[in-house]
ZADO-1210 file (C-alpha; in nm, 4 decimals, padded with zeros to 6 digits):
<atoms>
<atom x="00.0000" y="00.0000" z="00.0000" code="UNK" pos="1"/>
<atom x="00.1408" y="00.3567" z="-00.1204" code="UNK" pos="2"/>
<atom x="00.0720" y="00.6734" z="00.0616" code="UNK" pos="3"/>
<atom x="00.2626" y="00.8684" z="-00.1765" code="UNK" pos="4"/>
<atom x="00.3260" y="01.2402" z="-00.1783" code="UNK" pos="5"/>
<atom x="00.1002" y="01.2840" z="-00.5092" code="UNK" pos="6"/>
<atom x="-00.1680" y="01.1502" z="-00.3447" code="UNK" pos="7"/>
<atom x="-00.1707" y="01.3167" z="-00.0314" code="UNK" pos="8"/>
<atom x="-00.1501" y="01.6615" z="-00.2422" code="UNK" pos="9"/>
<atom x="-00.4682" y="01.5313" z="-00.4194" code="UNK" pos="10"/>
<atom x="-00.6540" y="01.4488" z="-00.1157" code="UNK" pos="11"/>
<atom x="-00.5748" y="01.7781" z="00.0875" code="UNK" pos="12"/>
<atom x="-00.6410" y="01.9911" z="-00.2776" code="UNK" pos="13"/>
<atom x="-00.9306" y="01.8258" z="-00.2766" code="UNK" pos="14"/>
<atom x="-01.0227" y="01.8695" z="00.1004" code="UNK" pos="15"/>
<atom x="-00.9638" y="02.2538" z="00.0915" code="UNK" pos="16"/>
<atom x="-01.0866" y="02.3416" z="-00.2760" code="UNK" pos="17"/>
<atom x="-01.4169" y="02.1433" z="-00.2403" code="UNK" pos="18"/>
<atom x="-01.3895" y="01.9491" z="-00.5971" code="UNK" pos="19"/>
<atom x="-01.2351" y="01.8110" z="-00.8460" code="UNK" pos="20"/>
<atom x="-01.1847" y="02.1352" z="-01.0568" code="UNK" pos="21"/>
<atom x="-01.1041" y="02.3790" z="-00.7964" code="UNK" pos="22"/>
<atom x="-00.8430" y="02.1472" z="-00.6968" code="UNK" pos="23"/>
<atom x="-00.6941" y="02.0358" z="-01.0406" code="UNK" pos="24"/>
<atom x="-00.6484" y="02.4542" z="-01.0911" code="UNK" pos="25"/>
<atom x="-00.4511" y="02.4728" z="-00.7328" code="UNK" pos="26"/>
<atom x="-00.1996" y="02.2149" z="-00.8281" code="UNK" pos="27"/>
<atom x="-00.1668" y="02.2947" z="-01.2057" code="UNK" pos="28"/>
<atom x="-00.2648" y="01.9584" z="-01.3162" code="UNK" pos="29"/>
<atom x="-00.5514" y="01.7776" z="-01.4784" code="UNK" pos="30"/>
<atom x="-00.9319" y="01.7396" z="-01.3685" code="UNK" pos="31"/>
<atom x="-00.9283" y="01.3658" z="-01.3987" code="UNK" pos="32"/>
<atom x="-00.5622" y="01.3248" z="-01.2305" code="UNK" pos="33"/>
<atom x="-00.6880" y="01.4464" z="-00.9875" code="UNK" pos="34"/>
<atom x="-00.9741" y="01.1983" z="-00.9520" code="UNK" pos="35"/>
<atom x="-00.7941" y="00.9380" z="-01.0346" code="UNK" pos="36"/>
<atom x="-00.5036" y="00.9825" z="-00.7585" code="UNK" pos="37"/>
<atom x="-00.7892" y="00.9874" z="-00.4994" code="UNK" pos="38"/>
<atom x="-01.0062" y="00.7014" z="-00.6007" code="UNK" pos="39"/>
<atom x="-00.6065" y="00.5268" z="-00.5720" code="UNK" pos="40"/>
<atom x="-00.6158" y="00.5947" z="-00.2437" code="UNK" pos="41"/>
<atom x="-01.0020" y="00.5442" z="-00.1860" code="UNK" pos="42"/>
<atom x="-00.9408" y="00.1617" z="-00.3703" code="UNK" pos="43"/>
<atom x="-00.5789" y="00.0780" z="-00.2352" code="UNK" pos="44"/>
<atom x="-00.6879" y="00.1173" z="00.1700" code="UNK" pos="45"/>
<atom x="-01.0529" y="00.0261" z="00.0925" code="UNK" pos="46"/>
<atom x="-01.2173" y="00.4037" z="00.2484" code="UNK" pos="47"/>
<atom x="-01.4025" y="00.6375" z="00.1241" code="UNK" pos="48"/>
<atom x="-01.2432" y="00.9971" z="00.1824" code="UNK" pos="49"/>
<atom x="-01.5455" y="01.2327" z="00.0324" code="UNK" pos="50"/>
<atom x="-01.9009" y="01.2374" z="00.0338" code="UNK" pos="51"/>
<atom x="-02.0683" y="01.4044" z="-00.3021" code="UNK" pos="52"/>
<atom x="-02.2583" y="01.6598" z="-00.1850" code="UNK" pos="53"/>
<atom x="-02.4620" y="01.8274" z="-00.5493" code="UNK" pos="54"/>
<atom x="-02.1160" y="01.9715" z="-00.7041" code="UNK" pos="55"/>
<atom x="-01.9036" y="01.9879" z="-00.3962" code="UNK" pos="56"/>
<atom x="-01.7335" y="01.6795" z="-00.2297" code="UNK" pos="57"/>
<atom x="-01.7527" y="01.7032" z="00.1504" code="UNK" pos="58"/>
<atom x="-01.4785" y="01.5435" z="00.3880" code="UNK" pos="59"/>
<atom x="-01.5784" y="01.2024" z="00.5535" code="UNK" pos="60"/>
<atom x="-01.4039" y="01.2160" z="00.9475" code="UNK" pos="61"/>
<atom x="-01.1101" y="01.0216" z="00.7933" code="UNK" pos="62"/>
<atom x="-01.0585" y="01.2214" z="00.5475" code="UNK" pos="63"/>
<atom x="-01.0423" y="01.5311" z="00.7963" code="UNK" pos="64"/>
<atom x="-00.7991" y="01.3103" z="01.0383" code="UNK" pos="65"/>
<atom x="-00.5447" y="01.2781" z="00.7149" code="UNK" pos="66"/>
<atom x="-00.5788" y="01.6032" z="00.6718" code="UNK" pos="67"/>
<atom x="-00.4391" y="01.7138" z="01.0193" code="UNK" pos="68"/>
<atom x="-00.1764" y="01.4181" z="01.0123" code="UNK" pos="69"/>
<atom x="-00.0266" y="01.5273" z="00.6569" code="UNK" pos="70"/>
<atom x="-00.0906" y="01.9126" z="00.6493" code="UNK" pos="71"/>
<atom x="00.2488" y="01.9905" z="00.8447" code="UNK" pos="72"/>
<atom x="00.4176" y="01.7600" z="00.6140" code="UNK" pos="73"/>
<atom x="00.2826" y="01.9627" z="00.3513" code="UNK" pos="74"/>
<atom x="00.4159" y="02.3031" z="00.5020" code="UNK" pos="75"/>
<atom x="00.7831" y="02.1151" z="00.6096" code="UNK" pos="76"/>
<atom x="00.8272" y="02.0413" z="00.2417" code="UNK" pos="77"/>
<atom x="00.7212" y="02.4374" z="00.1278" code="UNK" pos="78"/>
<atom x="00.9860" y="02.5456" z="00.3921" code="UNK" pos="79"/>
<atom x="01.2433" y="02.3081" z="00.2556" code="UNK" pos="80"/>
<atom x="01.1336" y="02.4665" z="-00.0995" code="UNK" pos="81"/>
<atom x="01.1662" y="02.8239" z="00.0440" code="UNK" pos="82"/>
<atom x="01.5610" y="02.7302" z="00.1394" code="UNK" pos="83"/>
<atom x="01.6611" y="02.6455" z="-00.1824" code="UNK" pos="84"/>
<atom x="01.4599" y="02.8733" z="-00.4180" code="UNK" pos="85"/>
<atom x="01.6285" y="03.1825" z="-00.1847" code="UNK" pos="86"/>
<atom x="01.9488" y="03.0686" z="-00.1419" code="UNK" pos="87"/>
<atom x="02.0600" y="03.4533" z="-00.2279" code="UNK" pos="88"/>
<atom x="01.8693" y="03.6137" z="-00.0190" code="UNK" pos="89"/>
<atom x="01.9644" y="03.4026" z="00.2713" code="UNK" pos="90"/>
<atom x="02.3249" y="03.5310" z="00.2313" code="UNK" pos="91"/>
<atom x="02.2046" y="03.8302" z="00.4044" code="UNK" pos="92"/>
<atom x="01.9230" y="04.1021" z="00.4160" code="UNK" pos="93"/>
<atom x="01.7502" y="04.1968" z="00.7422" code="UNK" pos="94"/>
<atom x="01.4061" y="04.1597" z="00.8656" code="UNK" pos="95"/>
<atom x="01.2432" y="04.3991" z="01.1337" code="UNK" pos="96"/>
<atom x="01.0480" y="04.1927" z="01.3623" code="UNK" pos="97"/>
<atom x="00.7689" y="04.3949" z="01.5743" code="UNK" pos="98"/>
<atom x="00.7112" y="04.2142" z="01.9550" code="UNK" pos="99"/>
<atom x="00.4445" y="04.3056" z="02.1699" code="UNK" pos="100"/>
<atom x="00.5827" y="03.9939" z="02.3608" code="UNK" pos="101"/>
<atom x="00.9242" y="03.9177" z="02.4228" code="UNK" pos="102"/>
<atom x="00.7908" y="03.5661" z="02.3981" code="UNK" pos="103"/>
<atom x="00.6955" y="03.3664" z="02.1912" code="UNK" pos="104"/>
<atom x="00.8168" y="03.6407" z="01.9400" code="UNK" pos="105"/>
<atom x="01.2150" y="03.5477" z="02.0516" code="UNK" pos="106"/>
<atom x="01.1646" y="03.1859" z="02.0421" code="UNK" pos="107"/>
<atom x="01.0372" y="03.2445" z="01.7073" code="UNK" pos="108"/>
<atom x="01.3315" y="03.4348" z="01.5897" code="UNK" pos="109"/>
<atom x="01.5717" y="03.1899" z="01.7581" code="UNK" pos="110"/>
<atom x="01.3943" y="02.9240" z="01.5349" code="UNK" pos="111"/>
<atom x="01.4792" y="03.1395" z="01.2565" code="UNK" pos="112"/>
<atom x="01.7886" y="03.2610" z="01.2889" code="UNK" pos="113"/>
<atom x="01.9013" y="02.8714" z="01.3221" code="UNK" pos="114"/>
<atom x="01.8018" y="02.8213" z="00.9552" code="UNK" pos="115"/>
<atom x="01.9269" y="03.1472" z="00.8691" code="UNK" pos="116"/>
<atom x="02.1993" y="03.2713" z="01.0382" code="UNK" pos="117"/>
<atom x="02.3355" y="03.5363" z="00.8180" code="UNK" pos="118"/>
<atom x="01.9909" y="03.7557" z="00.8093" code="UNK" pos="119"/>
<atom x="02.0115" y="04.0604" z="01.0316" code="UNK" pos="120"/>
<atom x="01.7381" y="04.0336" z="01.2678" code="UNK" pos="121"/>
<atom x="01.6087" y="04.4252" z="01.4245" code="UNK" pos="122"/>
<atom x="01.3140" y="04.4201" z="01.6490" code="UNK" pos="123"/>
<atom x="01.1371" y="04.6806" z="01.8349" code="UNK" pos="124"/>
<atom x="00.9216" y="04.5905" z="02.1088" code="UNK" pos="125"/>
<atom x="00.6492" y="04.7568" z="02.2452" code="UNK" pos="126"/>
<atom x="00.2666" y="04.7174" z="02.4152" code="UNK" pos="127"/>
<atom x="-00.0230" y="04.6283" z="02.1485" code="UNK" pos="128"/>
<atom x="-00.0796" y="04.9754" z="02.0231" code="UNK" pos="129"/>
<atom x="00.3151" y="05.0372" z="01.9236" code="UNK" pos="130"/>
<atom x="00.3251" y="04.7293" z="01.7654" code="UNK" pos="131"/>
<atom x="00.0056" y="04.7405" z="01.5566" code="UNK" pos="132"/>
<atom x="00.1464" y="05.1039" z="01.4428" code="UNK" pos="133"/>
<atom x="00.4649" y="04.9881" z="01.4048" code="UNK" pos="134"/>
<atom x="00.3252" y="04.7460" z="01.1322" code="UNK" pos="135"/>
<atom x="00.0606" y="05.0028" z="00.9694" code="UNK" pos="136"/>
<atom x="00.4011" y="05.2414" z="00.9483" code="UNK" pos="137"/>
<atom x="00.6190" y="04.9908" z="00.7792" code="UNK" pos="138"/>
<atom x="00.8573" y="05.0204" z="01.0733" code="UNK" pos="139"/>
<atom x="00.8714" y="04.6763" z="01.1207" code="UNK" pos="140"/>
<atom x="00.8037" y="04.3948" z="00.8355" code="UNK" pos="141"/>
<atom x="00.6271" y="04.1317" z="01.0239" code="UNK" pos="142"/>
<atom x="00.5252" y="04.1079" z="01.4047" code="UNK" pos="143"/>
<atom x="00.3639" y="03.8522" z="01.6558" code="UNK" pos="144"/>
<atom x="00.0867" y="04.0229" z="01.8951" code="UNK" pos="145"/>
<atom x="-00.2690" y="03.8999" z="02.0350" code="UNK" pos="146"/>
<atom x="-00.6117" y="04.0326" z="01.8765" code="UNK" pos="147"/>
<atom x="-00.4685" y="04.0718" z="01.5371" code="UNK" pos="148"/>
<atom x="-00.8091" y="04.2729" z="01.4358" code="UNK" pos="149"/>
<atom x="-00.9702" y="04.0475" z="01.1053" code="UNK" pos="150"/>
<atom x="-00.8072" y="04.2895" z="00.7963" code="UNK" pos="151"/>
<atom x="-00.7615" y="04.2426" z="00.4436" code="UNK" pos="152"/>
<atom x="-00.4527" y="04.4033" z="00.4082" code="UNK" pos="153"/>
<atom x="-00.3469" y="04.1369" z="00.6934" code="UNK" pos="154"/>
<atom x="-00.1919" y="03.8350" z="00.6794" code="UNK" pos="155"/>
<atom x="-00.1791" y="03.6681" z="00.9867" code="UNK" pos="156"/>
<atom x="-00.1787" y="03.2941" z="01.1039" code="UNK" pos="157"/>
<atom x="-00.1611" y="03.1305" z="01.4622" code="UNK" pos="158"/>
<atom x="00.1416" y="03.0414" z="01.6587" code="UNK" pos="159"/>
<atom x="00.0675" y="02.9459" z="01.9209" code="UNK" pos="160"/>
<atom x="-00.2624" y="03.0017" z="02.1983" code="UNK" pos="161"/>
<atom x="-00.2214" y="03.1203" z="02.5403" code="UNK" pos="162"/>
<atom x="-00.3915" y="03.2908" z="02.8734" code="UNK" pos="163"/>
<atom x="-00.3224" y="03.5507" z="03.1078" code="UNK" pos="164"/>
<atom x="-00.2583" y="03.4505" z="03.3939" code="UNK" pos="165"/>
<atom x="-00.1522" y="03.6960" z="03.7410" code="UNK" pos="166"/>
<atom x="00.1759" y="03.6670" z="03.9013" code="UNK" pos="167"/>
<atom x="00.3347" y="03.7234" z="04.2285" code="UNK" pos="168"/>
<atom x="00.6563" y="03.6644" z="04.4063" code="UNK" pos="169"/>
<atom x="00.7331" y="03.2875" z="04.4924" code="UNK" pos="170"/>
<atom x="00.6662" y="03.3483" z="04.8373" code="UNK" pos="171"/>
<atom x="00.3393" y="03.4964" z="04.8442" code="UNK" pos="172"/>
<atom x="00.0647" y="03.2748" z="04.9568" code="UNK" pos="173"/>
<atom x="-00.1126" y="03.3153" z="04.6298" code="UNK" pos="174"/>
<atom x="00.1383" y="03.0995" z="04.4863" code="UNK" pos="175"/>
<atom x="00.0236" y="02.7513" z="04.7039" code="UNK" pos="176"/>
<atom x="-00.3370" y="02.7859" z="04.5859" code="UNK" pos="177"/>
<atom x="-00.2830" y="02.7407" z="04.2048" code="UNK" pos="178"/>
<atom x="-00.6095" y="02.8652" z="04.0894" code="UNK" pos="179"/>
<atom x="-00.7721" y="03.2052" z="04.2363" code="UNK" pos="180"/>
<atom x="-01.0619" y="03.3964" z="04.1356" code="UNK" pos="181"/>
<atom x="-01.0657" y="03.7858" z="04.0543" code="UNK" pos="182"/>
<atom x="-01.2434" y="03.8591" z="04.3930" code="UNK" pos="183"/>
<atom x="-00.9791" y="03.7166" z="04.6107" code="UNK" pos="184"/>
<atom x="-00.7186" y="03.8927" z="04.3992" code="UNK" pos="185"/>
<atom x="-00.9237" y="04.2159" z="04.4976" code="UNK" pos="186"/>
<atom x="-00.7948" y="04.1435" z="04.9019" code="UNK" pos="187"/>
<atom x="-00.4029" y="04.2450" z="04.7380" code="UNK" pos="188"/>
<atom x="-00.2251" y="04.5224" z="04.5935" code="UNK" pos="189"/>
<atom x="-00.2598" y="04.5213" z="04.2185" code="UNK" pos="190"/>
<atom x="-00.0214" y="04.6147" z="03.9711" code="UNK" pos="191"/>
<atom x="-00.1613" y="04.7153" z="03.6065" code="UNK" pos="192"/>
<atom x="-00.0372" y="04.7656" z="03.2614" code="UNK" pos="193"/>
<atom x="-00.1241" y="05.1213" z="03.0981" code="UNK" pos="194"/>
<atom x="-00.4981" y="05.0978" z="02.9197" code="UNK" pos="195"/>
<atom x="-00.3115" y="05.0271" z="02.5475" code="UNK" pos="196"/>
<atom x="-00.1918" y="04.6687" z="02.7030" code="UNK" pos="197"/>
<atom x="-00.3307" y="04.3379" z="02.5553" code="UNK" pos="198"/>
<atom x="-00.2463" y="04.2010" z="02.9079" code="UNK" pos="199"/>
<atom x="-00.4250" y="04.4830" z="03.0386" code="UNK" pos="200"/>
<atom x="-00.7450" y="04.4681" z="02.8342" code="UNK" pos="201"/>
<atom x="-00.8445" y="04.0789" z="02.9452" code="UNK" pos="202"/>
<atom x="-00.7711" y="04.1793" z="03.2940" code="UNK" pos="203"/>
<atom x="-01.0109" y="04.4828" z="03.2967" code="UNK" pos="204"/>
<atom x="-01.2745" y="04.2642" z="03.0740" code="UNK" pos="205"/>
<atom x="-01.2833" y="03.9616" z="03.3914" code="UNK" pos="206"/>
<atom x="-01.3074" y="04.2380" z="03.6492" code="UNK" pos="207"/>
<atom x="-01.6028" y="04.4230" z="03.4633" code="UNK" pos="208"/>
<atom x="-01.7920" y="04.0924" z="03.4042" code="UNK" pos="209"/>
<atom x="-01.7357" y="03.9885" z="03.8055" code="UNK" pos="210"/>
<atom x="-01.9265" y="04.3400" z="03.8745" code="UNK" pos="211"/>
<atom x="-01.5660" y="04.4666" z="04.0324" code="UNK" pos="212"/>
<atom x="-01.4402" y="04.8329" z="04.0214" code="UNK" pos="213"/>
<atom x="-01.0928" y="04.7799" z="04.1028" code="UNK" pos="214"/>
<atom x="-00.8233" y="05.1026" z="04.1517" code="UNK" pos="215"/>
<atom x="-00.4703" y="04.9642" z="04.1220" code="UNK" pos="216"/>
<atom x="-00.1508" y="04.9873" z="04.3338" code="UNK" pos="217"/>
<atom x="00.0466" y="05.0860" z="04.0822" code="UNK" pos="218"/>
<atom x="-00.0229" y="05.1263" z="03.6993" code="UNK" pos="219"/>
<atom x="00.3506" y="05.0331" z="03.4681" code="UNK" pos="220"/>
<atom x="00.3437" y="05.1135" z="03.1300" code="UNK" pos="221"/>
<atom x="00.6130" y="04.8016" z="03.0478" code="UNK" pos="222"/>
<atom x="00.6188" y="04.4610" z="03.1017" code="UNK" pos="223"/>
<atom x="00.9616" y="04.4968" z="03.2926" code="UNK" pos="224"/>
<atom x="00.7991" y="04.7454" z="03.4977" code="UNK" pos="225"/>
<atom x="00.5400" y="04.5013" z="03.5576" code="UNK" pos="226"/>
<atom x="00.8148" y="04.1835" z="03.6494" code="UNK" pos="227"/>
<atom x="01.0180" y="04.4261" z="03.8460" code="UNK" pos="228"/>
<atom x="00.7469" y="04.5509" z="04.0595" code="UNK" pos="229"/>
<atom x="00.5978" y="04.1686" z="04.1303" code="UNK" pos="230"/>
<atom x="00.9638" y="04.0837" z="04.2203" code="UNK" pos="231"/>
<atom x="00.9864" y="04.3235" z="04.4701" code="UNK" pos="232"/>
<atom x="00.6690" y="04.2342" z="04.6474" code="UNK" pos="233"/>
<atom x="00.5146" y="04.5459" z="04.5170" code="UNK" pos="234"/>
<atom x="00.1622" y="04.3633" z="04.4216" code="UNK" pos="235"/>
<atom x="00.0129" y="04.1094" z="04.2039" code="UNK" pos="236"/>
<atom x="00.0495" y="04.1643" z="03.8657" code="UNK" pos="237"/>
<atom x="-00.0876" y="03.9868" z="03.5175" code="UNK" pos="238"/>
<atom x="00.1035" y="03.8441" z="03.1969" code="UNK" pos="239"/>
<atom x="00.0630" y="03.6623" z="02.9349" code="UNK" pos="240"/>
<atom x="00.1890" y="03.2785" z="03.0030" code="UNK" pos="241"/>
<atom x="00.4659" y="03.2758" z="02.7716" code="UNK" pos="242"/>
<atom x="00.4680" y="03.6499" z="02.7955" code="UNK" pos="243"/>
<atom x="00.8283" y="03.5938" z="02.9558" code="UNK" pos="244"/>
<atom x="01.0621" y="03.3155" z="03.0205" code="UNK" pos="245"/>
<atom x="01.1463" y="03.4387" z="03.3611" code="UNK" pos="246"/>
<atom x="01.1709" y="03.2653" z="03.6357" code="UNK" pos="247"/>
<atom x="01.3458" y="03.4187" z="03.9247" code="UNK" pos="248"/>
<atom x="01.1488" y="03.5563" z="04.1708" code="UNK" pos="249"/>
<atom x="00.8164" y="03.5575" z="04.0035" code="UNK" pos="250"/>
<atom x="00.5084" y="03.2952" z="04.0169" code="UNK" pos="251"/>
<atom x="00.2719" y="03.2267" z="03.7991" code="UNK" pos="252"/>
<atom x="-00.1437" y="03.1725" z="03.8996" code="UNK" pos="253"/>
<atom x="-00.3796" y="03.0677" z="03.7140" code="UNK" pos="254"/>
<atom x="-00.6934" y="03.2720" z="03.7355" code="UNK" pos="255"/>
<atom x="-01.0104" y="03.0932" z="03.6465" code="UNK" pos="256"/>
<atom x="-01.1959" y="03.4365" z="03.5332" code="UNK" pos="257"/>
<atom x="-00.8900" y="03.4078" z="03.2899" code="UNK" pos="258"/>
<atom x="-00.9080" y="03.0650" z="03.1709" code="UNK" pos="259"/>
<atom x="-00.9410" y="03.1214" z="02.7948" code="UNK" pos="260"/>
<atom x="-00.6515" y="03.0620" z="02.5808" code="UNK" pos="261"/>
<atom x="-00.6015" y="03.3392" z="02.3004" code="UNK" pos="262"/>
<atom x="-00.4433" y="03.2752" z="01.9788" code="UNK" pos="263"/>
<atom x="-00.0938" y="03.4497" z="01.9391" code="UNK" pos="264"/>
<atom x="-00.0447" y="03.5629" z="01.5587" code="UNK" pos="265"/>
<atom x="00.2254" y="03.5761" z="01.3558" code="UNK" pos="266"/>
<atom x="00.1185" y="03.8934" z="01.1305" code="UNK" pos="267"/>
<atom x="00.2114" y="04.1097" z="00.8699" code="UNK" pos="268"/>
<atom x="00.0783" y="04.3391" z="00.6132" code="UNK" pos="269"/>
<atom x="00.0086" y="04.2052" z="00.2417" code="UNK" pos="270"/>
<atom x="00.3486" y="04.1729" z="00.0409" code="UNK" pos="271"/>
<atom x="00.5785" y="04.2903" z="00.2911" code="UNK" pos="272"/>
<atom x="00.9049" y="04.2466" z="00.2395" code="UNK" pos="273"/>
<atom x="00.8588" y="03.9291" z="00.0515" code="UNK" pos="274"/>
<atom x="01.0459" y="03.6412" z="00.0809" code="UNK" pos="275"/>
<atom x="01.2184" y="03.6774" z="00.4342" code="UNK" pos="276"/>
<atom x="00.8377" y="03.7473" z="00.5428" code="UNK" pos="277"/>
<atom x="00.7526" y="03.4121" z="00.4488" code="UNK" pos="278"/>
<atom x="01.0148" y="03.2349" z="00.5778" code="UNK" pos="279"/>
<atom x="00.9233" y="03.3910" z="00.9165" code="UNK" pos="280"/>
<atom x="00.5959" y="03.3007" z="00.8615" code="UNK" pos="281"/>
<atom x="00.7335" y="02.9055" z="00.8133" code="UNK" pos="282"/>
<atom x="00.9335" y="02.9134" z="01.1425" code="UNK" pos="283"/>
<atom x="00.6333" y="02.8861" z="01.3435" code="UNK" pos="284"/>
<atom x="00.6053" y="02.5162" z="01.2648" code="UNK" pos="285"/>
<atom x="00.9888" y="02.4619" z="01.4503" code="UNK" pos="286"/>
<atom x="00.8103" y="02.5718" z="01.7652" code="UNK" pos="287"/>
<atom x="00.8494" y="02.3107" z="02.0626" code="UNK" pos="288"/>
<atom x="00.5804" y="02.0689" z="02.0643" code="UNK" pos="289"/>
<atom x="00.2666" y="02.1944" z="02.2966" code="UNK" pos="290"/>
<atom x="00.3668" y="02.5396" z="02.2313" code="UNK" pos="291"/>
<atom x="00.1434" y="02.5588" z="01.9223" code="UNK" pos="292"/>
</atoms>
C-alpha cells in the first residue's frame, strides 16, 4: 500500500478546494488526475475519503484526520522549498520583527535565525498599540501580537494560543493555591499595565464581568515594569503565560476568570518584504511541541 506524496496533495487539494476542478487549478494539473489519484487511495486502503454533496465533495471524518496528520508535512516540504529557491537572499538582508511579547516572538526568531543565520534580525518591542502602528508604518516587516483585528490588508496565522494569567513573588501565599478567582485577587495590591496593554485589556474585561471596580496599586506602562514591581513584592500583577521566560522571583497563577486561551499571531501586512516574510511566517512550525 502507497501513501505517496502525489496523493496526499490530491486528497488535501481536494479537502480545501471542495472538488475536483477547484483542486486540479490549485496544483496545475488535470481534472481527472486528480480523480484518479484519490479514487487510488479510496481503492488501495478500501475508504471512502469524500461524500458528493450536489457539485461539492464534503470530507468524511477520515478524510479530515489525514488532513491534520499530513498538512504539516505539507508546510515542512514548502519550507524546505523556500531554502533552496532563496538561497541569495539568505546570504544576508535583514528583517524587522515587531514584539508586543518578548515571547513567543524570541523563540520564534531563535527558530529562525538557526536556519538562517546570516539575516540581520532588528526588532522593536512595544505594548499592542506600538506594535500594531509599528506594522501600519512599515517600521517593522512582520510582528507577533494577540487580537490581530480580522483585515484584508493582513496576513496573519496562529502560533501558538495562550492565557493571562496573574503573578506574584514565589513566596506569596497566592502561589500555594494554584487557581484564584478575581475577587480574592481584589484582598491584594494590584499592579496594572497602561490601558493600550493586551495584558491589560483581558484583565479589565474579567473584572467588569465579576461586577468589580478595582483602583490599582500601581499602573507600569512596560512589562519589565510590571516583572520588576511583582519581584519586589510590590503587588500582584498579570502576563501573558509565555509572555516571559522568567523565572526568578516571580510565580505564575492561574486565574479561572482568565481561563481562555487566546491565539498568538504571527502577522504582517500584504506583500511585505517578501520572501524573508515568508520564511518567518514558516518558522512557526519549529516551535516546541505543545507550544502551538
Amino acid at each position: 500500500m502507497a501513501l505517496t506524496s502525489s496523493r496526499v496533495r490530491a486528497v488535501n487539494a481536494v479537502f480545501e478546494a471542495g472538488n475536483f476542478s477547484a483542486a486540479a487549478r490549485r496544483l496545475g494539473v488535470s481534472q481527472p488526475s486528480i480523480a484518479q489519484l484519490v479514487r487510488e487511495l479510496e481503492s488501495e486502503f478500501n475508504v471512502r475519503l469524500f461524500e458528493r454533496h450536489g457539485h461539492n465533495l464534503v470530507a468524511t471524518s477520515l478524510c479530515r484526520q489525514l488532513y491534520t496528520a499530513t498538512n504539516r508535512i505539507q508546510a515542512m516540504e514548502a519550507d524546505a522549498v523556500a531554502i533552496l529557491e532563496q538561497r541569495e537572499e539568505l546570504a544576508g538582508g535583514e528583517l524587522r520583527v515587531g514584539l508586543g511579547n518578548s515571547m513567543p516572538g524570541m523563540v520564534l526568531i531563535s527558530a529562525f535565525k538557526a536556519l538562517y543565520p546570516k539575516i540581520r534580525i532588528s526588532v522593536e518591542i512595544g505594548n499592542w498599540s506600538d506594535i500594531m502602528a509599528a506594522v501600519i508604518d512599515r517600521r517593522v516587516d512582520v510582528a507577533v501580537l494577540p487580537e490581530v483585528p480580522q483585515d484584508r490588508r493582513f496576513r496573519c496565522e496562529v502560533c501558538l494560543n495562550q492565557r493571562v494569567v496573574a503573578i506574584c513573588h514565589p513566596g506569596h501565599r497566592l502561589n500555594q493555591l494554584g487557581q484564584v478567582s478575581v475577587a480574592e485577587l481584589t484582598q491584594y495590591p494590584l499592579v496594572f499595565r497602561s490601558r493600550n496593554s493586551s495584558t491589560q485589556r483581558v484583565v479589565d474585561k474579567a473584572f467588569r464581568a465579576a461586577g468589580l471596580r478595582i483602583e490599582p496599586a500601581i499602573v507600569v506602562n512596560t512589562r519589565e515594569g510590571m516583572l520588576e514591581a511583582v519581584a519586589n513584592q510590590l503587588g500582584i500583577g498579570f502576563i501573558w503565560e509565555h509572555g516571559s521566560s522568567r523565572v526568578d522571583r516571580i510565580a505564575k497563577v492561574v486565574v479561572s476568570e482568565m481561563d481562555v486561551e487566546v491565539p498568538e499571531y504571527i502577522f504582517s501586512l500584504f506583500g511585505a518584504k517578501g520572501k524573508l516574510v515568508e520564511l518567518f511566517f514558516h518558522s512557526r512550525n519549529l516551535l516546541p511541541q505543545g507550544s502551538n
